[in-house]
N, C-alpha and C positions, 0 to 999 in steps of 0.2 A: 485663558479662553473660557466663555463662558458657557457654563453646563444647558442654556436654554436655545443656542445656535447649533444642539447636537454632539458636540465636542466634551470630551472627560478631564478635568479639571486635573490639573498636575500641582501640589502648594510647591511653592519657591523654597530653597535652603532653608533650614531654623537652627538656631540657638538652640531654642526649648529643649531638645533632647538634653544636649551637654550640660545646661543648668540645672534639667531636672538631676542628673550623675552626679554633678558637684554636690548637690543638694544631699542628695544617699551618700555620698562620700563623709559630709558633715555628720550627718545624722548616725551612720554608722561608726566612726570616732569616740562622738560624746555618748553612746549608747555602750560602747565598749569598757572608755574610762571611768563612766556613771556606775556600772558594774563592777567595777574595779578597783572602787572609791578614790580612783584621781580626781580629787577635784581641787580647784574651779573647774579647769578646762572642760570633764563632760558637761557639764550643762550651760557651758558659753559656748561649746560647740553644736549640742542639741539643739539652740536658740538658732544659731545662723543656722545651719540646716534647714529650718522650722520655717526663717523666714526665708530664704530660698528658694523652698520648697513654694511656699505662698505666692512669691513671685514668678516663679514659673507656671503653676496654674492659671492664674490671672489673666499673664500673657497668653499663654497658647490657646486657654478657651477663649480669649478674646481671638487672636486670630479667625477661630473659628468661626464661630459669631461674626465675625465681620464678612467672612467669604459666606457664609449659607446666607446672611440678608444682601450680600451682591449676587448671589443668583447664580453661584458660581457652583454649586454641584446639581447634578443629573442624580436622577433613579439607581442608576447604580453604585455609588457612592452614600448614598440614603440605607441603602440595600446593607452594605459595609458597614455602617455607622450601628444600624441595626443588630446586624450579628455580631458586633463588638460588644456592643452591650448586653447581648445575652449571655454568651460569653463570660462577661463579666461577670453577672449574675448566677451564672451558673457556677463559678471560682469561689464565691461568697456563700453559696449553698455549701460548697464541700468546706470551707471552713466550719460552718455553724456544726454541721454532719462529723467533722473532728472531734468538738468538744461535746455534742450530744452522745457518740459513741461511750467517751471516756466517760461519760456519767452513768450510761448504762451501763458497761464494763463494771464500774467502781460497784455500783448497785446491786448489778444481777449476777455476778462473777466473784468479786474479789471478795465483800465483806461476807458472802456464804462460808467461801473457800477459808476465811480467816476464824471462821467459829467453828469450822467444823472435827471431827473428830480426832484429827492426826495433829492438828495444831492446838491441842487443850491442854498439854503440859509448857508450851509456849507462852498464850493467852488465856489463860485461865479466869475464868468467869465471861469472858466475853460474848456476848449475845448479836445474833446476826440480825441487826434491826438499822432502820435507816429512819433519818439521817443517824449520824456517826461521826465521832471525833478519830475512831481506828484506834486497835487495842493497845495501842504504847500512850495515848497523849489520856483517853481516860481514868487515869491512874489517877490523873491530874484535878480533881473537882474546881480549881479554878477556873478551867477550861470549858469547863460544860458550859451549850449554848442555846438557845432555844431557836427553832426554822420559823419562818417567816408566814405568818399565815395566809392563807391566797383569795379569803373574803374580803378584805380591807381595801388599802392601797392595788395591791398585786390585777383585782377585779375592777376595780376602779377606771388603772390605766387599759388593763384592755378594751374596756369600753369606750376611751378616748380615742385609744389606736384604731378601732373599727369606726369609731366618727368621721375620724379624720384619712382616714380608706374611700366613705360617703362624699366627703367634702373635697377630694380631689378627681372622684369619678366626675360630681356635678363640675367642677372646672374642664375638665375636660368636655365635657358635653356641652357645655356653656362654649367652647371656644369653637366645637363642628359649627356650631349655630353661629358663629358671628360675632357672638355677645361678648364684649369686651369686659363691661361690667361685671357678669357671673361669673367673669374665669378670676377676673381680678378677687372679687368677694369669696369665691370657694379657697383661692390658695392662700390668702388671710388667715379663714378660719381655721386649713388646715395647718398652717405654720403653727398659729394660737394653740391648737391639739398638740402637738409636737415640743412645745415650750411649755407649756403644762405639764404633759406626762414628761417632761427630764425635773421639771422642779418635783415632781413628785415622788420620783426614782431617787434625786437626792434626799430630799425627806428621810425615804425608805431607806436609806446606806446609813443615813445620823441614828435614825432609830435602831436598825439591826445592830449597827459597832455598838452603841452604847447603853442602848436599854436588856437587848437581846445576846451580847455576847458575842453574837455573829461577826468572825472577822475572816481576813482571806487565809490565817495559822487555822483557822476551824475545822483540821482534818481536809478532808478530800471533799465533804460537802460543802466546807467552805470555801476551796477553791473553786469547786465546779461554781457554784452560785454566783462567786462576783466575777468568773469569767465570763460563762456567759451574760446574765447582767449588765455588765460592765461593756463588753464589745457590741451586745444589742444596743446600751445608749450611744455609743460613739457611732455605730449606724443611725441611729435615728438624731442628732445632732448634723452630722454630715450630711445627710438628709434634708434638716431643716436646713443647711446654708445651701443646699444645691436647689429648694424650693426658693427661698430667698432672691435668689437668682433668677429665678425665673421669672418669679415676681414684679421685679426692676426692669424686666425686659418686659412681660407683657405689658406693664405701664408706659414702656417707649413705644410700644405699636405692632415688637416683632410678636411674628405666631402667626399661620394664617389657619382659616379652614382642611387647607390641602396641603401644608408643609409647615409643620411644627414636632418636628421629632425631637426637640432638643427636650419639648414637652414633656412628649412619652416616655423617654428613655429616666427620666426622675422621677416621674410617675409608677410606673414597673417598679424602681425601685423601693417607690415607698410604700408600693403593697409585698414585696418583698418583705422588708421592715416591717410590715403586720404580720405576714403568716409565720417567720421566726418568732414574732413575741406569743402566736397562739402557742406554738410551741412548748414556750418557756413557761408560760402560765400553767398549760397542763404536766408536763411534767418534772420541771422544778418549783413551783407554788401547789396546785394540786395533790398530785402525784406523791405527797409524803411521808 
C-alpha cells in the first residue's frame, strides 16, 4: 500500500533478520576460537561472519531504498526512522561515555590512590603523574613511552574533522536548494576529509608504536589511547562508506528537497563523529 494514498506501509516477510543471526552466529564462533587460539577455524569463521554480515546489509538497506524511492512510507514511518536513529546515536554516546569514564577513573582516581601513602611500602618511589605505565611495568625502562603530542598530526585532523562538519552542512543546504551539483561536490569533499584524516591516524599509530614506544601493553594510558582512537577511526571509516553511499545514490537522482532522511540520518552522524573527536583531542592529546 502506498504511504502517499494515506495508507501505512506494512514491509512483507524478510530473511534479513535470520542472516543477519547466522551472521552473529559466525562472528561470535570465530571470535571465541580467535581467543582461544583455535586456529584456522576463528578466523575462517570471522571471515564468513564478515561477509554475511555484508550481505545482509546490502540487502536490507537496499530493500529500503527501494520502498522509500516507491513512495511507500508516510510521515509516520519517517517519524520512526528518525527516532531510531537517535536512538542509535544516543547508544554510541554511552559507548564513547564508557571508555571516557575509564580514562578519567584511571587519571583522577586510581594513579592518586596508587602513590599515595598507604601504598608506599607496596610501590615505592612511584609518583602520581600522568601519562603512566602503573607502578609494576615501570620498573621496566624498556617500557617507557612517550604521549603523543596534540600540536602535530592530533591538531591537524581536528581541523579536517571540522572541514568536513562545513562540507556536509553546505551538502545539505545544497540539496533544500535543489542543487544537485553542491550536494554532490560537498559529500566528495567531505568523504576526501574523512580519507585524509584515517591516513593520518594511521601515520599517527606507525609513529606512536615505533618511534614513541606507544603501544596498546603501555599501561592504562596505553589502552585508553588506542581504544578510543581506535573505535573513533572505525566510526569515522563506517562513516565514510555510509557517506559513500549516499554519494551513489545522490548521483542516481534519489533525495528530494522534502524527503531525504536517508541524508540526515548519516549526516547526524558524522557530526556525531566530530564532537567525539573534539573530545578526544582535548582530553587525550591535550589534556596530558
Amino acid at each position: 500500500m502506498s504511504a502517499t494514498t494515506g495508507g501505512y506501509y506494512f514491509a512483507p516477510p524478510s530473511k534479513w533478520p535470520v542472516v543477519g543471526s547466522i551472521a552473529l552466529i559466525f562472528l561470535g564462533a570465530g571470535t571465541v576460537m580467535w581467543m582461544n587460539q583455535i586456529q584456522p577455524y576463528g578466523y575462517a569463521l570471522q571471515l564468513i561472519g564478515f561477509a554475511i554480515l555484508i550481505y545482509m546489509l546490502f540487502g536490507w538497506f537496499g530493500n529500503v531504498i527501494s520502498e522509500s524511492e516507491a513512495g511507500l512510507y508516510n510521515k509516520q514511518v519517517d517519524a520512526s526512522y528518525r527516532w531510531s536513529m537517535s536512538w542509535f546515536i544516543f547508544s554510541e554516546v554511552m559507548f564513547f561515555a564508557a571508555f571516557f569514564g575509564a580514562l578519567y577513573y584511571a587519571r583522577v582516581f586510581s594513579v592518586p590512590w596508587l602513590a599515595d601513602m598507604d601504598n608506599a611500602f607496596l610501590w615505592e618511589g612511584y609518583a602520581a603523574k600522568w601519562p603512566t605505565l602503573g607502578p609494576y611495568f615501570q620498573q621496566d625502562p624498556s617500557l617507557a613511552f612517550q604521549s603523543m603530542g596534540a600540536w602535530g598530526i592530533p591538531a591537524l585532523n581536528t581541523a579536517l574533522l571540522l572541514a568536513s562538519g562545513v562540507t556536509i552542512t553546505y551538502a545539505h543546504h545544497a540539496l533544500l536548494e535543489n542543487n544537485r551539483k553542491g550536494l554532490i561536490w560537498g559529500l566528495v569533499a567531505t568523504i576526501g576529509l574523512g580519507v585524509v584524516f584515517l591516513g593520518f591516524q594511521i601515520y599517527e599509530y606507525v609513529h606512536a608504536y615505533s618511534d614513541l614506544n606507544l603501544k596498546l601493553s603501555s599501561g592504562v594510558f596505553g589502552s585508553t589511547f588506542y581504544l578510543l582512537t581506535g573505535f573513533h577511526g572505525f566510526h569515522v571509516t563506517l562513516g565514510a562508506v555510509m557517506l559513500t553511499v549516499i554519494l551513489f545514490r545522490s548521483m542516481k537522482g534519489h533525495f528530494k528537497p522534502d524527503s531525504h532522511f536517508g541524508f540526515e540520518a548519516v549526516a547526524w552522524y558524522w557530526h556525531f563523529v566530530d564532537v567525539v573527536w573534539l573530545g578526544l583531542f582535548i582530553f587525550v592529546y591535550v589534556l596530558v
